[in-house]
Rosetta silent file (secondary structure, phi, psi, omega in degrees, C-alpha in Angstrom):
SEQUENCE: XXXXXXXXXXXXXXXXXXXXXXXXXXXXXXXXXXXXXXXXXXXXXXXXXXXXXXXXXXXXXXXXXXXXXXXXXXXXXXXXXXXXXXXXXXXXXXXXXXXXXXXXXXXX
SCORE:     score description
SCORE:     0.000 S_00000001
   1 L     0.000  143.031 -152.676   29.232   90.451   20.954 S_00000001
   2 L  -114.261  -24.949  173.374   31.944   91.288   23.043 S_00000001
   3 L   -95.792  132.240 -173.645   32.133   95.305   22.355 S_00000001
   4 L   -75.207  168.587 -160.181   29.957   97.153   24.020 S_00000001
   5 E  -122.317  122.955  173.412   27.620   99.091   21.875 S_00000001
   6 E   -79.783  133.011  166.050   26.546  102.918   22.094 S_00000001
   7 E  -115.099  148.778 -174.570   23.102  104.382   20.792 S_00000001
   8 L   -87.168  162.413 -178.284   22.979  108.009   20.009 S_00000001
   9 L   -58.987  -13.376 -177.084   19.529  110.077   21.274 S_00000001
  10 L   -72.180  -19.706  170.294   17.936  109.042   17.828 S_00000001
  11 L   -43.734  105.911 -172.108   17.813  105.423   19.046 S_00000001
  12 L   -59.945  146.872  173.407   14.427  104.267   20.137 S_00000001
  13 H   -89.049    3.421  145.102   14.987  103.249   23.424 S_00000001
  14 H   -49.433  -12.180 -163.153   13.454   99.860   23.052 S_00000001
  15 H   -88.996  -42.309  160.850   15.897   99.033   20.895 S_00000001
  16 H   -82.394  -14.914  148.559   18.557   98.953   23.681 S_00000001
  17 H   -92.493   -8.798  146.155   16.274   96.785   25.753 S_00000001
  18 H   -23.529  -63.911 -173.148   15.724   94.678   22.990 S_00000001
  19 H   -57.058  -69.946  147.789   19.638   94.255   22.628 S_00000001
  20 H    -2.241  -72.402 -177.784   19.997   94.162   26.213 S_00000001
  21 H   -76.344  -11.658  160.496   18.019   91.227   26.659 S_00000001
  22 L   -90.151    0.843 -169.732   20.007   89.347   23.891 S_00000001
  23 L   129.846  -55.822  172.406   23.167   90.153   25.593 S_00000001
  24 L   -46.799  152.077  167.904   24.700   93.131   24.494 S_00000001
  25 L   -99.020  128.247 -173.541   26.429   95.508   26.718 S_00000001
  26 E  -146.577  120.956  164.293   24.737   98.357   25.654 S_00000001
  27 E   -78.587  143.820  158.868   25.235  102.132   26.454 S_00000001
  28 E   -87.383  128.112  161.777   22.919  105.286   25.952 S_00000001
  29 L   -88.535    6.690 -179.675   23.518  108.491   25.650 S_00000001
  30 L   -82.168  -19.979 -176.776   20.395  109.513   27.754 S_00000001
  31 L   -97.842   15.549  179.953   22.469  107.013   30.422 S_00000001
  32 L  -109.182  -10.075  178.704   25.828  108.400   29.561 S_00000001
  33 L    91.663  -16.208 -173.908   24.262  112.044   30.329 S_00000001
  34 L   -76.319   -9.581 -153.998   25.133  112.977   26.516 S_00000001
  35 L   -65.227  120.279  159.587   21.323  114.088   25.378 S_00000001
  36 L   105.527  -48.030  145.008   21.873  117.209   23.512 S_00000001
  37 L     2.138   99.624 -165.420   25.804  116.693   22.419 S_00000001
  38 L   -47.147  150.247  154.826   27.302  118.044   19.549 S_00000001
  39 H   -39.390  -53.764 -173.999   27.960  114.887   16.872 S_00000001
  40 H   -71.934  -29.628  173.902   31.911  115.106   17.252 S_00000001
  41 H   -75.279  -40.438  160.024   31.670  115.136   20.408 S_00000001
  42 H   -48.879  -32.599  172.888   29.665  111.684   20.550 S_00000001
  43 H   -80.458  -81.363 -179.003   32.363  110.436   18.370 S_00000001
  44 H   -12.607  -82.385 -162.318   35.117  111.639   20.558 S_00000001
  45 H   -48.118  -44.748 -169.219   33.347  110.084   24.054 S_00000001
  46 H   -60.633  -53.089 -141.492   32.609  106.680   21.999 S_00000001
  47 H   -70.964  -46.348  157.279   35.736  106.436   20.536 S_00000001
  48 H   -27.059  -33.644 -169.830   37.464  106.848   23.721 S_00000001
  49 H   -92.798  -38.412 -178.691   35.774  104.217   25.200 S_00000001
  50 L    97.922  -34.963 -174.942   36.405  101.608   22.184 S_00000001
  51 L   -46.317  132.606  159.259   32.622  101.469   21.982 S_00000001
  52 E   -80.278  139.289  161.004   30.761  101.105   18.426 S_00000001
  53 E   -64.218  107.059  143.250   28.337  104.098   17.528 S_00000001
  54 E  -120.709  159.244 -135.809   24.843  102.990   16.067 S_00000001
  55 E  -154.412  124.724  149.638   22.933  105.737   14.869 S_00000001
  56 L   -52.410  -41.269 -135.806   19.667  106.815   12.670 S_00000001
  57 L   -76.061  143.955 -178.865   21.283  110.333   12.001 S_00000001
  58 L  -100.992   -1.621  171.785   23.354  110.073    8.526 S_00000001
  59 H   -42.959  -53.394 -165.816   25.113  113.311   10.272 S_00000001
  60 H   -84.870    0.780  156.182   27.673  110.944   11.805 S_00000001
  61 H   -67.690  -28.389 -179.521   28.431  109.285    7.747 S_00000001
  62 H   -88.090  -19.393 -179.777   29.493  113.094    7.020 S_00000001
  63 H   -92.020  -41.252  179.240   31.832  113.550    9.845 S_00000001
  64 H   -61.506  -17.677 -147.198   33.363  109.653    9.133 S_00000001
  65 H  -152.216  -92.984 -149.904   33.471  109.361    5.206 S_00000001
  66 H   -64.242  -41.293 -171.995   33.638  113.417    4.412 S_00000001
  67 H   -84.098  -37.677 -169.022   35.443  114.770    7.332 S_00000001
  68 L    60.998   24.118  136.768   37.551  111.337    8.343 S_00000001
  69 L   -13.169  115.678  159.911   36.902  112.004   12.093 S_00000001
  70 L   -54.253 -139.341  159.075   37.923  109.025   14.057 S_00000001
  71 L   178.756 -169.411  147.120   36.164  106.618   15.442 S_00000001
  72 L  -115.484   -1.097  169.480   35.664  103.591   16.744 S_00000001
  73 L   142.610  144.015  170.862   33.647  101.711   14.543 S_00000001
  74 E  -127.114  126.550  169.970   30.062  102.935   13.221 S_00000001
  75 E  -115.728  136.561 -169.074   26.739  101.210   12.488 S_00000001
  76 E  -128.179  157.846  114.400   24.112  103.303   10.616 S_00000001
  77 L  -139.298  161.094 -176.965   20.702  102.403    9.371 S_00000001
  78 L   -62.658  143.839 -177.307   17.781  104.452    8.044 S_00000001
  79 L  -107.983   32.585  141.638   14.926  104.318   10.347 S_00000001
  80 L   -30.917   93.545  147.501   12.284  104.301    7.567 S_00000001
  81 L   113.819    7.595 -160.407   10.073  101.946    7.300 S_00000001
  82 L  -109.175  174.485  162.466   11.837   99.863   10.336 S_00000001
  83 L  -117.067  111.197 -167.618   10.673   98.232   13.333 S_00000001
  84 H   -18.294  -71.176  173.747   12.269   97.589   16.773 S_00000001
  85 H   -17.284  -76.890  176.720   12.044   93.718   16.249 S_00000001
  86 H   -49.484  -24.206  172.155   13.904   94.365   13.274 S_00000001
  87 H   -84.162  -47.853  157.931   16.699   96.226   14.241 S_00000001
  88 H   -57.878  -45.758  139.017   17.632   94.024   17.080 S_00000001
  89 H   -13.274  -97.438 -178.289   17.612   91.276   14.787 S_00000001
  90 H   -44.924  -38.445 -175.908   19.641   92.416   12.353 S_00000001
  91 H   -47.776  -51.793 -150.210   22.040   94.217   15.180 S_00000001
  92 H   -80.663    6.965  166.267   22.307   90.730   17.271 S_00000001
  93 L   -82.100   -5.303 -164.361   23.249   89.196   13.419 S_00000001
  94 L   -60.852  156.751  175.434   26.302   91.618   13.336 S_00000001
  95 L   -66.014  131.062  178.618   29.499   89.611   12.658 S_00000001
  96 L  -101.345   24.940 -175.982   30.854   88.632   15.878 S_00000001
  97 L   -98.411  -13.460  162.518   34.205   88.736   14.794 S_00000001
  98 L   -47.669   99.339  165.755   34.416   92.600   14.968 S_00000001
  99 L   -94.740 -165.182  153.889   36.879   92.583   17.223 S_00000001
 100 L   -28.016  -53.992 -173.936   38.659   95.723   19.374 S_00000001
 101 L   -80.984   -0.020  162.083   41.145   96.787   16.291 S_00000001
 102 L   -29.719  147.274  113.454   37.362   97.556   13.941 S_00000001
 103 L  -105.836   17.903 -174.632   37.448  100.543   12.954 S_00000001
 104 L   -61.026  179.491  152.954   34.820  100.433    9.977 S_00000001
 105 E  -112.889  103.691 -179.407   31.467  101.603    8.907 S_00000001
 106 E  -127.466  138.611 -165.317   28.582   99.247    8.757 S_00000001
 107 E   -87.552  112.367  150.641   24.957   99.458    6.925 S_00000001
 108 L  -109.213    0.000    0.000   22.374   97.193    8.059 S_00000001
């Protein structure tokens, strides 16, 4: 994957060495300094950046889908029931054809 990828504070942080270690260019917000950041403002600083958002919080589906806030591309899933293993899986399965111009929402 060629876009680097942001996780929001809800993000286990294994999950970014998981990714990490698979490849990813992967951002934080405890290493961007953001812990504690309103939502819009995490969209603002991502989107600036070009960076996709993934995210637990269904917070950032209501500012994207209800609000239309911009963005830069979003990946949500529920962390019920999940497992690190699993999420980096499915993450490093993301279509790698998401280029720059994405601007979507994606469930895994």
């Amino acid at each position: 994957m060629s876009r680097p990828l942001y996780l929001d504070e809800s993000i286990w942080l294994p999950v970014a060495e998981g990714l990490r270690a698979r490849g990813w260019r992967v951002h934080t917000a405890r290493g961007q300094g953001n812990l504690g950041r309103l939502d819009r403002e995490q969209l603002r600083f991502v989107r600036e950046r070009g960076w996709l958002l993934f995210t637990f919080e269904d917070d950032f589906l209501s500012l994207v889908r209800g609000e239309e806030l911009d963005h830069a591309g979003l990946v949500y899933t529920d962390q019920s029931h999940q497992r690190v293993g699993d999420i980096v899986q499915s993450l490093d399965a993301f279509p790698d054809g998401l280029d720059s111009e994405w601007r979507g929402v994606h469930y895994l």
